[in-house]
C-alpha atoms as a printed R data frame, in Angstrom:
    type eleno elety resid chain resno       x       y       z
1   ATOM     1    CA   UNK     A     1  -6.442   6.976   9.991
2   ATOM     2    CA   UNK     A     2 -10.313   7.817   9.362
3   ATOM     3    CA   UNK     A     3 -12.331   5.766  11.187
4   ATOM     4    CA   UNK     A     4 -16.133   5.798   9.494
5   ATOM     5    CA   UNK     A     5 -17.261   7.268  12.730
6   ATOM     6    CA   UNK     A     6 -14.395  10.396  12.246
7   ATOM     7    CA   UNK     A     7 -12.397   8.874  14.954
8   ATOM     8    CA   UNK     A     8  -8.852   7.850  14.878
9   ATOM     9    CA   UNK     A     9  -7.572   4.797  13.373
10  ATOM    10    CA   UNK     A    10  -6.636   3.300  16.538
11  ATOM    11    CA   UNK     A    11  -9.654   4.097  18.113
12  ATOM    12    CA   UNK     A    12 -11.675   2.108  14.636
13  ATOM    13    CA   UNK     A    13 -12.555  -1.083  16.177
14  ATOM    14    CA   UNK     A    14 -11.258  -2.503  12.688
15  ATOM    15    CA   UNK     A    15  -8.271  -0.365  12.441
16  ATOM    16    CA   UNK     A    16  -4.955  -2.324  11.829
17  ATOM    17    CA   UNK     A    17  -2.808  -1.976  14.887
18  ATOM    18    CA   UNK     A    18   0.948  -1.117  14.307
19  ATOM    19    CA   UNK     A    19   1.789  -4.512  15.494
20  ATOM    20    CA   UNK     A    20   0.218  -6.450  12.910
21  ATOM    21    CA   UNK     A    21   1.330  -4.812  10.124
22  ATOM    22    CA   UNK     A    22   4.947  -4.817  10.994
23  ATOM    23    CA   UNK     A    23   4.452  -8.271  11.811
24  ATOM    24    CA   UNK     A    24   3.159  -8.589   7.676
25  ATOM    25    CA   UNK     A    25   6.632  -7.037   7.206
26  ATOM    26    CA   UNK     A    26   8.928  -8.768   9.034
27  ATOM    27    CA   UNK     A    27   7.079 -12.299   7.613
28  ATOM    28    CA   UNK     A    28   7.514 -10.988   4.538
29  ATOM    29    CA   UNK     A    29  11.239 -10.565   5.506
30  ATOM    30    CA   UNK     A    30  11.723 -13.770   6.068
31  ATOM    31    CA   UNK     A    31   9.580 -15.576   3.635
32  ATOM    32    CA   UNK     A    32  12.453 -13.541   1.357
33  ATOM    33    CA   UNK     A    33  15.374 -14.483   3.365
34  ATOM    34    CA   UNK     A    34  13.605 -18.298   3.236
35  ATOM    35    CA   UNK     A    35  13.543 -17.974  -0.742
36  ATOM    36    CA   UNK     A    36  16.910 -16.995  -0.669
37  ATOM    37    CA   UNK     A    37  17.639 -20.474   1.653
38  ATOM    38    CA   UNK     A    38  15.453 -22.347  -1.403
39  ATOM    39    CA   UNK     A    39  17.469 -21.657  -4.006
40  ATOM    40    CA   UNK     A    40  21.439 -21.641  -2.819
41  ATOM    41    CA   UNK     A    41  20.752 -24.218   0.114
42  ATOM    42    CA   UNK     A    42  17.257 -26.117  -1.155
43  ATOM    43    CA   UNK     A    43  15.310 -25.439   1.826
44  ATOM    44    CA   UNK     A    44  11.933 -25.849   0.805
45  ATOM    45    CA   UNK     A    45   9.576 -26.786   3.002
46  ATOM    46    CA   UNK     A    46  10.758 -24.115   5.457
47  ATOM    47    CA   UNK     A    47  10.268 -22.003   2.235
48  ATOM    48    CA   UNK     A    48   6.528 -23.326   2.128
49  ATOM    49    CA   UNK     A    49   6.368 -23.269   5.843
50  ATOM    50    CA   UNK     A    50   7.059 -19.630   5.498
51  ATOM    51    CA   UNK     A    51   4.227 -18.564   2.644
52  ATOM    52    CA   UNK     A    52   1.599 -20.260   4.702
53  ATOM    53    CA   UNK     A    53   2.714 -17.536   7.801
54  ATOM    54    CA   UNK     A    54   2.481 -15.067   4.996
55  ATOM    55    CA   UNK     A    55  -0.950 -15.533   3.528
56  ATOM    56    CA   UNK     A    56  -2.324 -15.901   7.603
57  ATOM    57    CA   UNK     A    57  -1.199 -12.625   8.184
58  ATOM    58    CA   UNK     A    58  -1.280 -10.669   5.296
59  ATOM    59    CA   UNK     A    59  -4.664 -11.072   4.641
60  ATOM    60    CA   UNK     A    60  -6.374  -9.863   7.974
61  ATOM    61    CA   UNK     A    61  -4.099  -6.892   8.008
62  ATOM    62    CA   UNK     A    62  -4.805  -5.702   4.582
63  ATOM    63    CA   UNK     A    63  -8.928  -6.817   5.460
64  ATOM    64    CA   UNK     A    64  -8.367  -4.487   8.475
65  ATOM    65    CA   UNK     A    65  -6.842  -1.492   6.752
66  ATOM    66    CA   UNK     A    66  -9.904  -1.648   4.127
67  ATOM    67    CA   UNK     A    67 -12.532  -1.684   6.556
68  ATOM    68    CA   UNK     A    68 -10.871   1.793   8.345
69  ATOM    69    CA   UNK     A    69 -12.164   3.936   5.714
70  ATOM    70    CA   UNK     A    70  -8.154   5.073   5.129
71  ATOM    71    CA   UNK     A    71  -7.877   7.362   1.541
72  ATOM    72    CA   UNK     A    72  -4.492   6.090   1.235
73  ATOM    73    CA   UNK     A    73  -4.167   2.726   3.549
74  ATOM    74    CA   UNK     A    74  -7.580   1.146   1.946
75  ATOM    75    CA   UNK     A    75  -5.649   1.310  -2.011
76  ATOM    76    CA   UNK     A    76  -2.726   0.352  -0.515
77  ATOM    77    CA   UNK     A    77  -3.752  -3.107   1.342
78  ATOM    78    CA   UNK     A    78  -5.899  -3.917  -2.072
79  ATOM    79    CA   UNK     A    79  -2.621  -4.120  -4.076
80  ATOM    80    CA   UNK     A    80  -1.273  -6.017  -1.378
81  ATOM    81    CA   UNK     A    81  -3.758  -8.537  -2.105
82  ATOM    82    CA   UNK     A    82  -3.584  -8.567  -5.809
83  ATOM    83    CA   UNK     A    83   0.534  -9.210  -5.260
84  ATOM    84    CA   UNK     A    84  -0.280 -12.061  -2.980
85  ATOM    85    CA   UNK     A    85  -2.535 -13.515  -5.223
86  ATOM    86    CA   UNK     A    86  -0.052 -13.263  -8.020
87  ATOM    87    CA   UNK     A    87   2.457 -14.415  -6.038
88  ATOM    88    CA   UNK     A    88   0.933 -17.292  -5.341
89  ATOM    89    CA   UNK     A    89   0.294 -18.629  -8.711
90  ATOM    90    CA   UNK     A    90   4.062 -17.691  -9.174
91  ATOM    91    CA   UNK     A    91   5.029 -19.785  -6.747
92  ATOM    92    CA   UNK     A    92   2.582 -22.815  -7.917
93  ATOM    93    CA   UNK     A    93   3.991 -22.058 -11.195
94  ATOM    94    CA   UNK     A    94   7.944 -21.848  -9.995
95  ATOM    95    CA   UNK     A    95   7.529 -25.172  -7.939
96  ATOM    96    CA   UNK     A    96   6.466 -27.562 -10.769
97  ATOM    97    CA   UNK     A    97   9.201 -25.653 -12.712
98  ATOM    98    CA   UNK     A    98  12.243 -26.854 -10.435
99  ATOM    99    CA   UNK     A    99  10.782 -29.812  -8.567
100 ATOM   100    CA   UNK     A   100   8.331 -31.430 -10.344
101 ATOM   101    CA   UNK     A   101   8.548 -33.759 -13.870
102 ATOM   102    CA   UNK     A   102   5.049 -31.605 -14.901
103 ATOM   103    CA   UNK     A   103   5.621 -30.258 -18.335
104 ATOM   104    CA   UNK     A   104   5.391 -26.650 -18.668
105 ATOM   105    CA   UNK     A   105   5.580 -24.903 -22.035
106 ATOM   106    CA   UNK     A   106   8.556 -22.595 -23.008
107 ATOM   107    CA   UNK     A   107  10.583 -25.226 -20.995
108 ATOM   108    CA   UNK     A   108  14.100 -23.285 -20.083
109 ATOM   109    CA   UNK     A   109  12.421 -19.847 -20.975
110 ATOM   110    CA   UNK     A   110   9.412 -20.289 -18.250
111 ATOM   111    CA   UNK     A   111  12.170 -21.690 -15.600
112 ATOM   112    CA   UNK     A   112  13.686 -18.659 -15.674
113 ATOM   113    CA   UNK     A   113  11.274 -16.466 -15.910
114 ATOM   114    CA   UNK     A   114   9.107 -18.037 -13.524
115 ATOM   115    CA   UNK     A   115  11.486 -17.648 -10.559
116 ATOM   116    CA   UNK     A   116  12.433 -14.787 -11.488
117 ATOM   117    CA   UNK     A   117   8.964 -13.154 -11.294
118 ATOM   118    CA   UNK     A   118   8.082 -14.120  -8.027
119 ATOM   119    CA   UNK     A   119  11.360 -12.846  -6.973
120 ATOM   120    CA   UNK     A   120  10.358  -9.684  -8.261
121 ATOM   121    CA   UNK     A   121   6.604  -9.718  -7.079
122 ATOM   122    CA   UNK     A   122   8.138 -10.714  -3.515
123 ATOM   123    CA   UNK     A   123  10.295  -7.664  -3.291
124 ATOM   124    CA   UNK     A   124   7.164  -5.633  -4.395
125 ATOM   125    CA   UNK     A   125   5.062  -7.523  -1.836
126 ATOM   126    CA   UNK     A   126   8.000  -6.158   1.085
127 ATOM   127    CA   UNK     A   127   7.671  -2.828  -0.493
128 ATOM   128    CA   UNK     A   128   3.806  -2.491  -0.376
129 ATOM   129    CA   UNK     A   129   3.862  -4.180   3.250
130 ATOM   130    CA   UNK     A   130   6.480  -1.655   4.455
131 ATOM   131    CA   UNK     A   131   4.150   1.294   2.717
132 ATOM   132    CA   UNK     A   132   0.722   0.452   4.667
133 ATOM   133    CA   UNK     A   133   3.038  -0.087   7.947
134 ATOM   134    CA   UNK     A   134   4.526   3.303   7.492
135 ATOM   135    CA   UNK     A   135   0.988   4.693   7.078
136 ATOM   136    CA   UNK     A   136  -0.682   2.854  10.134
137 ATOM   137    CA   UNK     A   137   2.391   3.158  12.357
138 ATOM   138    CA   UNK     A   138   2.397   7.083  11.565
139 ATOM   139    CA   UNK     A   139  -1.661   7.567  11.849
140 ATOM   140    CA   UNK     A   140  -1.414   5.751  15.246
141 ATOM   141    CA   UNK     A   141   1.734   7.940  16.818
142 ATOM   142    CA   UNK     A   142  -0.007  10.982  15.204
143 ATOM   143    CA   UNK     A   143  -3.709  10.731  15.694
144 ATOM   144    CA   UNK     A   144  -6.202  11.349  13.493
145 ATOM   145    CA   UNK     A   145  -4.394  14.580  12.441
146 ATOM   146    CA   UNK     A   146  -1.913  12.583  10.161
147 ATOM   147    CA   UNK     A   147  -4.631  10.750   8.138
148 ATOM   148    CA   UNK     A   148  -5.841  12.129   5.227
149 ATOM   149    CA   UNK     A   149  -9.988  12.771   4.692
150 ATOM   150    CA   UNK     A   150 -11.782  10.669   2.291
151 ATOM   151    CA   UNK     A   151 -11.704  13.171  -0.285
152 ATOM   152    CA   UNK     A   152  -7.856  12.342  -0.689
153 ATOM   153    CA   UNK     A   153  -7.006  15.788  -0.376
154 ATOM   154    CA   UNK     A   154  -4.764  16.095   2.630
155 ATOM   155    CA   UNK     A   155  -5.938  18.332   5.609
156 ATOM   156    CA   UNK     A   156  -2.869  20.372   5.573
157 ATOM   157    CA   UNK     A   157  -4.556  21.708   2.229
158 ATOM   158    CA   UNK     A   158  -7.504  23.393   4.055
159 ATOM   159    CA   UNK     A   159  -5.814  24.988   6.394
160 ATOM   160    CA   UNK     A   160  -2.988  26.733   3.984
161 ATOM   161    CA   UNK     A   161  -6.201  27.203   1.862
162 ATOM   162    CA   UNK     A   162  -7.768  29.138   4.555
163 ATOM   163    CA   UNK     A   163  -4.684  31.108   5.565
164 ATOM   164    CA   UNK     A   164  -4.243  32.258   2.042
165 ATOM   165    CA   UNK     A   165  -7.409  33.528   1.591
166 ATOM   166    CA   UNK     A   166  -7.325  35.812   5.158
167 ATOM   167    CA   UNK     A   167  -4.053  37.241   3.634
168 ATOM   168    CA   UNK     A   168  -6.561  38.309   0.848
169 ATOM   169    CA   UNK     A   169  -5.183  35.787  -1.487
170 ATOM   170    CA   UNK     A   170  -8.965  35.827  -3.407
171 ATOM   171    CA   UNK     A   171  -7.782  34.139  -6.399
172 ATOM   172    CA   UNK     A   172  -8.597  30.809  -4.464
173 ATOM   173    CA   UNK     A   173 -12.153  31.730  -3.150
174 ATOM   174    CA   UNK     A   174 -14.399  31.940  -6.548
175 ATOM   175    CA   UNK     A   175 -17.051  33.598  -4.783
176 ATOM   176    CA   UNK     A   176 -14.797  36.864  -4.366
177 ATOM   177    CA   UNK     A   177 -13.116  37.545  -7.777
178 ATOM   178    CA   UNK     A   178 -11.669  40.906  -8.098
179 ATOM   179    CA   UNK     A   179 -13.092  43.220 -10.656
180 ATOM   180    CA   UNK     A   180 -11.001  43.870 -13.515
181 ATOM   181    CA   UNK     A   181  -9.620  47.271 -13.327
182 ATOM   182    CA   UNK     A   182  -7.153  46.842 -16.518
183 ATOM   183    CA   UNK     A   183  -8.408  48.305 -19.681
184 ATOM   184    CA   UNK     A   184  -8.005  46.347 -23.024
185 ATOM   185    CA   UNK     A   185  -5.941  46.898 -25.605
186 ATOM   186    CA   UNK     A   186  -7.422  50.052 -27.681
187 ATOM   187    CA   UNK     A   187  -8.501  51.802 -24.322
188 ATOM   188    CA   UNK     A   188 -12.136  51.161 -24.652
189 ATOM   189    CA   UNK     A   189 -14.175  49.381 -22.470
């Protein structure tokens, strides 16, 4: 990815290495496969166990991916951070739900919903993960030539830009705009 200094993201001395994000993934994996142990088998402290892995992790390899100046990666790891923090207060709220005698209002509506949600904003958390480890993992193997400028227009864009215009494509260069040669309607000019 872009480094600030236009190197690659594995040379950015903050750059995310492929490691660490697919080690956010697979924790995120298994915090899901721990939820899943919660609620059939009542597992949770593992469950808890698991979430504190999650927001160690998580966190420095979405702070990393910010700091590497990435036009795609940078969005990316911010969303992961606004999930986690959701997540988290889904959680809170899904624990004194099932295991506490805390009232909560809506009663049997917010115990399902509740649950539910941060079922939901767990698989989107695995989703988002597996996104930014797809995009470090493939600006690593590929150098800087897979990451995409800060102007978020991809560099395979200047280069079929420029080989339009030497096929005389001048529709796409403003500066040489053929000269009409069509008369109007009436044939006067």
């Amino acid at each position: 990815m872009i480094a600030p200094d236009g190197g690659g993201f594995e040379e950015h001395p903050t750059a995310t290495g492929p490691w660490r994000a697919l080690l956010a993934v697979a924790a995120l994996y298994v915090q899901i496969v721990l939820g899943a142990l919660l609620t059939h088998a009542g597992w949770l402290w593992l469950h808890v166990a698991g979430a504190v892995v999650v927001f160690a992790v998580t966190p420095m390899v979405t702070a990393r991916a910010r700091r590497s100046g990435d036009a795609v990666a940078a969005p990316i790891s911010r969303v992961l951070l606004v999930l986690l923090a959701v997540q988290l207060l889904l959680g809170a709220g899904a624990y004194l739900s099932r295991f506490s005698d805390v009232w909560i209002p809506g009663e049997q509506l917010t115990m399902l919903v509740l649950p539910v949600t941060h079922r939901l904003v767990g698989g989107l958390l695995l989703a988002t993960a597996v996104l930014l480890a797809v995009r470090v993992v493939a600006a690593v193997d590929n150098g800087p030539s897979a990451s995409l400028p800060r102007s978020g227009r991809p560099a395979a864009y200047a280069a079929y830009a420029s080989a339009v215009r030497s096929l005389g494509a001048s529709h796409l260069d403003g500066s040489r705009r053929p000269t009409s040669t069509v008369s109007p309607p009436g044939g006067r000019a």
